[in-house]
N, C-alpha and C positions, 0 to 999 in steps of 0.2 A: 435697870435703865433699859427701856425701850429700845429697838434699832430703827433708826429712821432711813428715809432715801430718800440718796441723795441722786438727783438727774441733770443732764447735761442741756438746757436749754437756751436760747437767745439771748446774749445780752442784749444787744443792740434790736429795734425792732421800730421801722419806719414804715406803715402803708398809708401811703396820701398822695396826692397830685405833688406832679415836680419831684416825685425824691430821687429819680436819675439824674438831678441834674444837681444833686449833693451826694454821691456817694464819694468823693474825695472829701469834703468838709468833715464826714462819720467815719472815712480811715485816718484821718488826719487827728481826732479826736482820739481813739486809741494806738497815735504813733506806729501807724503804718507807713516808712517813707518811700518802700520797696514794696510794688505787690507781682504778682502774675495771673492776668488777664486771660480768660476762656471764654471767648463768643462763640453763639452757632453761627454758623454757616451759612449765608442768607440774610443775617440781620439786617433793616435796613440800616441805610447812612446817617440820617438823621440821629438812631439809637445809639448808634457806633462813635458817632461825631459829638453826641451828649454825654457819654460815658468818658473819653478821650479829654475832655474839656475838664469834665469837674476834675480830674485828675490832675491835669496841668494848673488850674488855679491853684490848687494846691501843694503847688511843687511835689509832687507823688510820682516816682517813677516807674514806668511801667516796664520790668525786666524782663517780661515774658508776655508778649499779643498772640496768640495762640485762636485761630478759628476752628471749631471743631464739629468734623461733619459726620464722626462716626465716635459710637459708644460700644466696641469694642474691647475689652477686657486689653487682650494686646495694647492695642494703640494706648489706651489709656495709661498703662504702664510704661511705656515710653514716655511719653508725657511726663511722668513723675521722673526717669530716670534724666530727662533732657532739663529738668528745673532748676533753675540758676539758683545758688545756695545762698545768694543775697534776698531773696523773697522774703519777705517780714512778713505776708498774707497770701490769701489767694482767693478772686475776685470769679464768677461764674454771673455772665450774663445774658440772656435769650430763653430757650428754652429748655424740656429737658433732657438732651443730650447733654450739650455743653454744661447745666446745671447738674450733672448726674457724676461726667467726667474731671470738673473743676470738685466738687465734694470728694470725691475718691482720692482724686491727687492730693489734696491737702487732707485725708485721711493718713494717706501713706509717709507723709511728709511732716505731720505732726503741729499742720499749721493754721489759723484760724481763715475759717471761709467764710464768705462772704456773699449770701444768695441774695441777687436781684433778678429775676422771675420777669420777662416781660411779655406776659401769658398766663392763665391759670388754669393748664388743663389737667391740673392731679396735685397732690398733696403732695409730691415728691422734691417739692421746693425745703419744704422744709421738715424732713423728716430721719432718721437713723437708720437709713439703707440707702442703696443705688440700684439701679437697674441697668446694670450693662449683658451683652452679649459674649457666650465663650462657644468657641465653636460653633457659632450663626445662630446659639439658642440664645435668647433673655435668660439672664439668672438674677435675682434678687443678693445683694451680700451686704453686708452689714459696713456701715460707713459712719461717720462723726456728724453729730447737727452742728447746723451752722451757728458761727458765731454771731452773725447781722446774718435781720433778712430785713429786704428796702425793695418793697412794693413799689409800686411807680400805679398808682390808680386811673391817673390821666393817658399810660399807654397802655394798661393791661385793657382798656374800656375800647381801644381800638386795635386789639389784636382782632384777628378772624373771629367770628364769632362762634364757628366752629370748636376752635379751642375754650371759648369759654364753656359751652355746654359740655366738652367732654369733663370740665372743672365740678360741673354740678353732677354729672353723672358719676365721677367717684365721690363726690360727697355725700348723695342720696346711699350711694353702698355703705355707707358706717350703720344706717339701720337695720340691714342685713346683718353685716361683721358682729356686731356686739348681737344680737338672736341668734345667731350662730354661736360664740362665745357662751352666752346662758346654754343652750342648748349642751356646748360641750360641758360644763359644769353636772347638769343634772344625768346626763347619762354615760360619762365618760370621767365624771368627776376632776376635770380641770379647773384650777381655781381661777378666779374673775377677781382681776384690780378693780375694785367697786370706782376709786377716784380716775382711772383712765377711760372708764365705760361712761363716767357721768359727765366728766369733759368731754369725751367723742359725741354722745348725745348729745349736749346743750350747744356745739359746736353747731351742728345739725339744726338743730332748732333755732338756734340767731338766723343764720341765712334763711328759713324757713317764714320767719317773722316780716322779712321785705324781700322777699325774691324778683327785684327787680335789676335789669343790666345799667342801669347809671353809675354813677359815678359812685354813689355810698352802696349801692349795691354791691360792687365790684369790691369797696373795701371790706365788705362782711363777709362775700365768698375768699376772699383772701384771708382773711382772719380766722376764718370757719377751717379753711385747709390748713392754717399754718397750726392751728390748736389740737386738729385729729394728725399730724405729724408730731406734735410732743406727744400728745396719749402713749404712743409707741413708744415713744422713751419715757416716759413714766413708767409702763412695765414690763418694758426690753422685749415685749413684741409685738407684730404685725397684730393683733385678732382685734384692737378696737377701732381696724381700718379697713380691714381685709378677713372675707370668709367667702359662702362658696360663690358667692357672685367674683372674687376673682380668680376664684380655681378656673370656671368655665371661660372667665378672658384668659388664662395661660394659657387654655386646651386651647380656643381661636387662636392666637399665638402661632400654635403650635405646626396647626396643617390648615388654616382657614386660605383658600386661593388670595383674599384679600383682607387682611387684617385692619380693621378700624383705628381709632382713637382711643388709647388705653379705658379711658373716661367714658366713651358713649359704648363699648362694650359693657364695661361694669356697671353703666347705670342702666340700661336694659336687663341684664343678668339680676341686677338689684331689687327688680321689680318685679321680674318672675319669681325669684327666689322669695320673696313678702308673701307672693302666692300661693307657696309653697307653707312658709311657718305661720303664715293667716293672718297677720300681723303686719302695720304701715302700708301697705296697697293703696291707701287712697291719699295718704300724704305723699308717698313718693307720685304716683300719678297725676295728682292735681298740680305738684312742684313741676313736671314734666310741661303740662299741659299750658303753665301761665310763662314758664321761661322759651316755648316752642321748641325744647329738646323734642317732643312726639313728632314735630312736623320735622326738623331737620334729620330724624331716622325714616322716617317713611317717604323721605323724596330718595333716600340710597337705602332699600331694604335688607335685611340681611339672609342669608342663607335658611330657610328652616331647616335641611341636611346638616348642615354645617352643625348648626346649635345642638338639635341631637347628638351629634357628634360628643358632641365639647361640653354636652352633659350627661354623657357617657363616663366619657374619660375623668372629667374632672375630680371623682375622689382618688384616683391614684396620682394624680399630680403633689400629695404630698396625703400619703396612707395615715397616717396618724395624726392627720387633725379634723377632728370631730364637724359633720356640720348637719344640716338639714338633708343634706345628699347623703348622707353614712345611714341614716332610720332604715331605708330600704328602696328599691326600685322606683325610681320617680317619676320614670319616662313617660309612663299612662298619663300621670297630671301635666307634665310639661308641654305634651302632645294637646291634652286638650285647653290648656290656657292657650296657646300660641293659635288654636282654631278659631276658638271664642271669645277671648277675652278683646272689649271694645280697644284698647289702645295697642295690643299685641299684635293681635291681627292685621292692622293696616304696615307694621311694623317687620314684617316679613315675606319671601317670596310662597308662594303657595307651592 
């Protein structure tokens, strides 16, 4: 008999106009009569007031309203210790701080979470990690997917637009991760989940098909992110999301004066890095080019010191995983894409 896997992924899954204004209807349907609520910090009222509502229709009590303005390792575990023992779920809405911090509490807690995302600047809505901070650094740590995730397509289309493109800029990085991936297979001999590499792809390829910000736009980049966040738990790791296009956003992270948007780091880094393995350069570019990710990095350019830097450092930010940066000294080519290459160059400080 075969061993099969088995993975942990969403039951529940709503992305459409209006579904903040039913997330009490969808806990109420899995007898949730107690949950604990985590907003960021900042949400507006309207969100805050729409969330509040669908709850009270449905007689759903909210035991814990919790606003959270830091993703803190610390804090966050307070959080979990301060968690009323009546909570039947746990409810994460904004963006991802609070969706990073409400995941983790209800990791630690053993309790089904419930991601509503009202923004899509990264895949980390729905995905089997967190990203919080220990001692002022980001560390990535291993967390539970959620049980629901409920898009709201009608308010993720008027977040900042800012955050949308940083959403398209870790999604154009899954072409990188998985070339990197193959890469470490054939010279490092890591083995490659064929079915998590072909979901991160085709993930890819949907939003690629209508890369437009409307409304159905908005539900394919939501869908495209929520599908390379199971890839990860389909083969318990990061590589068919992440490769060295986010080593070099750790390394900016790490000492850049001014650290970006997770997302329009890695989708720059994504598209150097294509130029690098020779490979997607003109689908990720041309993706840049029609969503105006190119123009919204080159009105705030980034460092070329900095990127140096941070493509430097970036194979020792985690020595043993194989990537396009590990073959050997890359710095000659990354010096001269960032000089000549037409979409680069306007994209950087001279």
């Amino acid at each position: 008999m075969m061993n099969s896997t088995r993975v942990a992924i969403p039951t529940l899954v709503r992305i459409k106009p209006d579904a903040l204004a039913r997330v009490g209807v969808y806990l109420s349907r899995f007898d949730h009569p107690r949950v604990a609520v985590f907003l960021s910090e900042g949400l507006i009222e309207p969100l805050v007031e729409g969330l509040r509502a669908s709850l009270e229709a449905m007689s759903i009590e909210a035991v814990a309203w919790r606003m959270v303005d830091s993703h803190a390792f610390e804090d966050t575990v307070a959080h979990f210790v301060q968690l009323p023992r009546t909570a039947t779920a746990i409810v994460g809405c904004g963006g991802g701080k609070a969706l990073d911090v409400a995941k983790y509490v209800a990791f630690m807690a053993n309790l089904p979470y419930f991601a509503v995302p009202t923004s899509l600047s990264n895949d980390g809505f729905c995905s089997p990690q967190v990203s919080l901070t220990i001692d002022g650094k980001r560390r990535s740590l291993a967390a539970g997917m959620p049980f629901g995730v409920v898009v709201d397509t009608r308010v993720c289309a008027h977040a900042p637009p800012l955050l949308t493109l940083s959403g398209i800029g870790d999604l154009a990085a899954k072409f990188t991760a998985v070339s990197d991936w193959k890469l470490a297979f054939y010279h490092a001999g890591e083995v490659v989940d064929d079915f998590a590499a072909l979901l991160s792809d085709g993930a890819v390829h949907a939003f690629l098909g209508r890369p437009e910000l409307d409304h159905e736009g908005i539900r394919l980049l939501a869908t495209s992110l929520m599908f390379n966040g199971i890839a990860m738990e389909v083969c318990g790791s990061s590589r068919p999301a992440s490769g060295s296009e986010h080593l070099i956003s750790h390394a900016l992270d790490e000492f850049s004066a001014r650290p970006r948007l997770h997302g329009l780091q890695v989708g720059v880094a994504a598209y150097l890095m294509s130029l690098l393995q020779q490979q997607n350069s003109q689908a990720i570019g041309r993706l840049f080019e029609q969503t105006g990710f190119w123009d919204a990095i080159a009105s705030d350019r980034f460092s070329t010191a900095e990127w140096l830097q941070a493509v430097r450092r970036a194979p020792a930010i985690k020595p043993n995983f194989y990537t396009v940066l590990s073959t050997r000294d890359r710095i000659p080519e990354v010096v001269e894409a960032l000089a000549s290459d037409r979409w680069l160059k306007a994209c950087f400080t001279a």
